[in-house]
C-alpha positions in Angstrom: 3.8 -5.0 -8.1 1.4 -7.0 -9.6 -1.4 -6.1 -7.5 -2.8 -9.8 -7.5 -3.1 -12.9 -5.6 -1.5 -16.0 -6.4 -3.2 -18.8 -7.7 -3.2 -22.1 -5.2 -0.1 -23.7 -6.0 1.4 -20.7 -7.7 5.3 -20.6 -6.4 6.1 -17.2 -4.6 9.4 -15.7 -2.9 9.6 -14.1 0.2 11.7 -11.2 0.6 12.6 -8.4 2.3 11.9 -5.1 0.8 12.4 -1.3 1.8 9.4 0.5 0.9 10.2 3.8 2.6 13.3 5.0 2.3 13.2 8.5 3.6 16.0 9.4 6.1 13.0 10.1 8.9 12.3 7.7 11.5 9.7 6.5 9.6 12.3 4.5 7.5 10.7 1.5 7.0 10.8 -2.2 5.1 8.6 -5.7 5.7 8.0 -8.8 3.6 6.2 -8.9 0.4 5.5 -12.0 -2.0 6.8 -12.6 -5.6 5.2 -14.2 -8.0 7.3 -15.4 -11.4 5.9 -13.6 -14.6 3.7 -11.1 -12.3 2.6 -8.2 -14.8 3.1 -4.4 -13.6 0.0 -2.7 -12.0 -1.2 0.1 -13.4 -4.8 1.0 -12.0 -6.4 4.2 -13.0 -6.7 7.5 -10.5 -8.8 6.8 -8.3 -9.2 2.9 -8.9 -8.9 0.8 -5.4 -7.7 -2.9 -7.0 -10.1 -5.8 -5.8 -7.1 -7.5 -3.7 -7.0 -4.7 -1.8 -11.1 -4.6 -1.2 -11.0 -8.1 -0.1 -8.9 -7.4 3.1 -8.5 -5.3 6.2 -5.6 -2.4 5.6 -3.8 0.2 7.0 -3.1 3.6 5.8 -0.1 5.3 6.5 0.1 9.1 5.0 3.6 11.1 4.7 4.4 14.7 3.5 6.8 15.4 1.3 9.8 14.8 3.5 8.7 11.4 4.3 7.6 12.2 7.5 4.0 10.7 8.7 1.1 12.7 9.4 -1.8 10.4 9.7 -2.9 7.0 9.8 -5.9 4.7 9.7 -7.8 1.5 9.0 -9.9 0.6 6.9 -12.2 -2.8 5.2 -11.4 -2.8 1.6 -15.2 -1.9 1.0 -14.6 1.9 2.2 -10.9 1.7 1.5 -11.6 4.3 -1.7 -13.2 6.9 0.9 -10.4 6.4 3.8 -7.6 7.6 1.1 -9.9 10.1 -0.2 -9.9 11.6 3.4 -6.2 11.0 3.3 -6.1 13.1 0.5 -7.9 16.1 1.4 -5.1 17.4 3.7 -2.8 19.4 1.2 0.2 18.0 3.0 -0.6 14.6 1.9 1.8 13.5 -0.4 1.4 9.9 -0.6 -0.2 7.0 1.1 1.7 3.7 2.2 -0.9 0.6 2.1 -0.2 -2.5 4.4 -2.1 -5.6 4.8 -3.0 -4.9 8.6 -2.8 -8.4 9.6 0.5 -9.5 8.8 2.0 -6.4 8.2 3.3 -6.8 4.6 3.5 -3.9 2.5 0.8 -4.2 -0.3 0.9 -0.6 -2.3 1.6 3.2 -2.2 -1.0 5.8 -3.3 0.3 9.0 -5.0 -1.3 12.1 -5.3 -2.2 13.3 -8.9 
């Protein structure tokens, strides 16, 4: 995932995508964009991307198992401290991000 919005004009595809695959009922897939030539993202521990600090998301956080044990919302400014929270309950082993509008899946924080 690229990590970056489209320029105006810029073509995308639509398309379905499983984004949780765990055999929990928390099995889950939604829409994301494409974009032709899109470069890998690779942000730094720690680093919250600036697409994601411009809109409103929500957090989904699973164990190990892929089952979910908490959840939340948050505006990209205080998006770092919500998944810092997240983060602080050792069973916390990664965190699904969506845009909380439309739904679509965006990213997924791992812990390091």
């Amino acid at each position: 995932m690229s990590l970056e919005d489209a320029s105006i004009g810029e073509t995308l595809l639509l398309i379905h995508y499983q984004h949780h695959s765990a055999a929990t009922p928390y099995r889950a897939s939604h829409a994301i964009y494409i974009r032709k030539n899109a470069r890998q993202a690779k942000p730094e521990p720690g680093e919250i991307p600036d697409v994601l600090k411009r809109r409103l998301i929500s957090l989904r956080a699973f164990d190990q198992s892929g089952q979910m044990i908490a959840a939340d919302v948050a505006e990209g400014p205080v998006l770092a401290g919500a998944l810092e929270a997240m983060f602080q309950q050792a069973l916390v082993a990664e965190v699904h991000l969506h845009n909380a509008k439309q739904g679509c899946y965006a990213a997924k924080a791992v812990r390091v």
